[in-house]
C-alpha positions in Angstrom: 97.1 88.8 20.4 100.2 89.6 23.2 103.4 88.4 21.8 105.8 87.8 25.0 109.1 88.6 25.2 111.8 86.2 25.9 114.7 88.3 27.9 118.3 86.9 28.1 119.6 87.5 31.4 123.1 87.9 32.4 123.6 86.7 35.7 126.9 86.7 38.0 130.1 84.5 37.0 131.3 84.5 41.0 130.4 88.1 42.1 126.9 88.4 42.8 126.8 92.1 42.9 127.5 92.1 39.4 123.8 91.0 39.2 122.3 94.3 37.3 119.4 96.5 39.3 117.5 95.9 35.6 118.1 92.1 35.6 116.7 92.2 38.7 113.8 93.8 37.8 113.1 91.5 34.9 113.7 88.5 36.5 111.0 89.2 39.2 108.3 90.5 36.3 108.3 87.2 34.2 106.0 84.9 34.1 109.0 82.3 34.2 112.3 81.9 34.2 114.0 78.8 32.2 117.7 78.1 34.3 120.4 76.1 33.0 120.2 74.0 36.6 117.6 75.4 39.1 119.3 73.9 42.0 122.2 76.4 41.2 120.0 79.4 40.3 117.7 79.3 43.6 120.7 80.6 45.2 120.9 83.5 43.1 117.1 83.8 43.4 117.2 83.8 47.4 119.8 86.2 47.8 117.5 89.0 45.3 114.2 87.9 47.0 113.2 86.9 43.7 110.5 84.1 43.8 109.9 83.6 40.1 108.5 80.0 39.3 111.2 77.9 37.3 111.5 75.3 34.7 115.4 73.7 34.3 116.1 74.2 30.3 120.1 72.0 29.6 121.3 70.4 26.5 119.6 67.2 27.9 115.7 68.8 27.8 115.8 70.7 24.9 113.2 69.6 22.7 110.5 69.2 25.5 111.2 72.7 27.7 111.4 74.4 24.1 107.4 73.7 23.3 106.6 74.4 27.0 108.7 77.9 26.9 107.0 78.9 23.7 103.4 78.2 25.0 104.4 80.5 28.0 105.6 82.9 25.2 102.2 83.1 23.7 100.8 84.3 27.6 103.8 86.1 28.7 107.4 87.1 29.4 110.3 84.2 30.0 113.1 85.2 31.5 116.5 83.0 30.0 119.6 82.4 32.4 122.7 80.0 32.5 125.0 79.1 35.5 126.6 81.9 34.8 127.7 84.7 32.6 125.8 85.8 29.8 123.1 82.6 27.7 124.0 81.7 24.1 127.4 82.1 24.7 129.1 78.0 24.8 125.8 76.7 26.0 122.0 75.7 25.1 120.7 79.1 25.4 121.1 80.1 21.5 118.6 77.0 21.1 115.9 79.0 22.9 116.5 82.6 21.4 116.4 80.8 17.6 112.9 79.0 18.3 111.9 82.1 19.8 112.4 84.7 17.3 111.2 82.4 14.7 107.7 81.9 16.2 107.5 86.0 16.2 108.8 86.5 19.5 110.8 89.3 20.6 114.3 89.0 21.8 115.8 91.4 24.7 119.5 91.0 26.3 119.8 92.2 29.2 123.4 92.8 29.5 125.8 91.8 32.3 128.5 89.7 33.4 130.6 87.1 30.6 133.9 85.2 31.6 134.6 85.8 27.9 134.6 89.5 27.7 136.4 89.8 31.8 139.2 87.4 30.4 139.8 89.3 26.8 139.6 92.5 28.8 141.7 91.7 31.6 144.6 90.2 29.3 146.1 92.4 27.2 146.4 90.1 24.4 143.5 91.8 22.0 143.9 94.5 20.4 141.3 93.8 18.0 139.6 91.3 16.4 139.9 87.9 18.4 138.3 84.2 17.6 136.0 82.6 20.4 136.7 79.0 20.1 134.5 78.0 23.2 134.8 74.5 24.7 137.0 72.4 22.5 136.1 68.7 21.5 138.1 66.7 24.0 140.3 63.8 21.4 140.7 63.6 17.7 140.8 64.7 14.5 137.9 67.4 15.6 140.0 69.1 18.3 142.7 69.3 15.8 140.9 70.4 13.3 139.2 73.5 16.0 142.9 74.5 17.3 144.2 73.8 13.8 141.4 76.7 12.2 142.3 78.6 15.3 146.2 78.9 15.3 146.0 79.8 11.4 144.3 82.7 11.5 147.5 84.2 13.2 144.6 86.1 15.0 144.2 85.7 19.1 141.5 82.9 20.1 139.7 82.7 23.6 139.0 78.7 25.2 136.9 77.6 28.1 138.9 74.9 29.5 138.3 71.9 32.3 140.9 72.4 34.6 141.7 68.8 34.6 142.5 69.8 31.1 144.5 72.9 31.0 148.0 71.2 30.8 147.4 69.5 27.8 144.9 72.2 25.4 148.3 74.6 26.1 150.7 72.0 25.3 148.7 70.8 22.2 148.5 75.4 21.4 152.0 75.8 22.0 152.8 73.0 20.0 151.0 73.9 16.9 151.7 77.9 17.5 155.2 77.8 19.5 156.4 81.1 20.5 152.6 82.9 21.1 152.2 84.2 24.4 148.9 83.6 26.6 146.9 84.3 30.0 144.9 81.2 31.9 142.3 82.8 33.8 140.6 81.0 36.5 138.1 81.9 39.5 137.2 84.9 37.9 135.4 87.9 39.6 135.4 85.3 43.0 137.4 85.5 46.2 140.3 83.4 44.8 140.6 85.3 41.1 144.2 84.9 39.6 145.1 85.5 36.2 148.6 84.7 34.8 150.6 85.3 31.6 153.4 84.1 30.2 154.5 81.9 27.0 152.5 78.9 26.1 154.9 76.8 27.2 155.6 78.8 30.2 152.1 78.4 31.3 151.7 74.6 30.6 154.8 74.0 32.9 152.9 75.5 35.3 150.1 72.5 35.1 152.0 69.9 34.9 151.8 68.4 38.9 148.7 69.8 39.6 145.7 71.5 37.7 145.0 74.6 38.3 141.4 75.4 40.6 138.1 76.5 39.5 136.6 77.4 36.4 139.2 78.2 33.8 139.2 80.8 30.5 142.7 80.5 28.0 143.5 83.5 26.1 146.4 82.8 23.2 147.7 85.4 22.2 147.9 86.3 18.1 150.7 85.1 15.9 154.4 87.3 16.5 153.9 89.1 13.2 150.1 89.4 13.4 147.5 87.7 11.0 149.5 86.0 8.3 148.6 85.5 4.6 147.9 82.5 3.6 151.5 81.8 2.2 153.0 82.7 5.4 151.8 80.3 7.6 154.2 78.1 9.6 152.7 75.0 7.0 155.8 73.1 8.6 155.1 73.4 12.4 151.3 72.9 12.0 151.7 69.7 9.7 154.2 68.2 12.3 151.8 69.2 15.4 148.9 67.2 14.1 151.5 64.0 13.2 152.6 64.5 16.6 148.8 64.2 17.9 148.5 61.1 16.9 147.0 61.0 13.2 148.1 59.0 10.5 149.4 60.2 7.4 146.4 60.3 5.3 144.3 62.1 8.0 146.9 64.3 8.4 146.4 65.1 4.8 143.3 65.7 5.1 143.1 67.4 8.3 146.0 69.7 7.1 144.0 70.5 3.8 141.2 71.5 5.2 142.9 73.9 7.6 145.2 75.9 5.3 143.8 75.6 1.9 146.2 73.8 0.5 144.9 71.5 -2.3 145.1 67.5 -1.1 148.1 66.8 -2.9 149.7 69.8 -1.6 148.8 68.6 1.9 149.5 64.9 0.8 153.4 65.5 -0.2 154.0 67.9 2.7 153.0 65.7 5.2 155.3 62.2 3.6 158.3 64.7 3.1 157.7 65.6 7.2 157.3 61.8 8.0 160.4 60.8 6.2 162.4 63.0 7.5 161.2 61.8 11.2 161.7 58.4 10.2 165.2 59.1 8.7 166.6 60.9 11.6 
């Protein structure tokens, strides 16, 4: 029996010439195509005279597109696409591709347009290995916790940020790594593209009256002296940064544990000796 193939399909972040003759060409030979929204994607579909039947596939559908997608599978090629950019990368699309090649499907990228590699590319600030933290959890202990993991690694780290929340994830970075240097790119590959670097704290004052437009990527920059060891980390700086956030002194603990290593005692007497000094001053 015909396996099908599932085919992940980059499409354009902003430019659509960056649409790919070969995605192109696969996107008109499958026998469907599963689109993050289809109200978005007809647009792309009009422009390529590609008249593909679709089925929407979001975090809200799934477990019921999923067996649907598979059945297709069994018949024939699916073609996957997001918004935009490149599937599986901070969306549902890595859902799909896991359900796929576990039933015996075959898995093809077809490769193209990412906001994540045009932003690390276009910044300057990776030399080499980087972290892709994604879209960070909006309050709590888990954003602190993400940022915390992030900033100790001393290595750069890439974020896909609301705009609405730009001023505060680069106040929160610079206050946890102060003295890193970044890039907020926004609009990217579109008409009104801008990217801008600076300081972390540079940039935040730059969003404090108004956020900046569009969609945005932040690029921090990796720690002055590189990667540290474990016993160089700024222990201090990160353990006041999440007491400054908001959490008490036995999450802090906690949090601050789980972050650096450091056994819960450890993290336990360095986070009182930082609180009594605040309350003292």
């Amino acid at each position: 029996m015909r396996m099908g193939t599932l085919y992940v399909v980059a499409t354009p972040i902003g430019n659509l010439a960056d649409l790919s003759p070969r995605a192109i060409d696969v996107l008109k030979s499958v026998s469907l195509i599963a689109a993050e929204d289809t109200r978005h994607s007809v647009i792309l579909m009009r422009a390529f005279d590609i008249v593909t039947p679709m089925v929407s596939y979001h975090r809200h559908s799934l477990a019921s597109r999923s067996h649907r997608l598979l059945t297709v599978l069994d018949q024939g090629d699916v073609a996957l696409i997001s918004d935009a950019g490149t599937p599986g990368i901070a969306d549902p699309g890595h859902s799909l591709v896991a359900a796929a090649a576990a039933a015996g499907h075959r898995v093809v990228s077809i490769p193209g347009a990412s906001s994540l590699t045009v932003a690390v590319s276009a910044s300057g600030l990776v030399p080499g290995p980087f972290m892709f933290v994604g879209f960070l959890p909006r309050t709590g202990e888990d954003r602190r916790m993400v940022l915390g993991k992030a900033v100790a690694t001393g290595y750069p780290f890439v974020i896909f940020e609301s705009p609405l929340r730009t001023h505060r994830t680069l106040s929160d970075v610079n206050a946890m790594a102060p003295g890193r240097s970044g890039v907020v790119a926004r609009e990217l590959t579109k008409l009104h593209e801008e990217i801008r670097r600076g300081s972390l704290s540079e940039l935040a004052g730059l969003y404090v009256e108004a956020p900046p437009r569009g969609e945005v990527v932040l690029i921090v920059g990796e720690a002055p002296h590189g990667p540290p060891p474990h016993a160089d980390l700024d222990i201090k700086a990160l353990a006041t940064a999440i007491l400054k956030q908001g959490a008490k002194p036995s999450k802090a603990a906690r949090e601050l544990s789980a972050i650096t290593g450091m056994t819960a005692v450890e993290a336990y007497e360095t986070i009182h000796r930082i609180a009594r000094s605040d309350r003292d001053r």
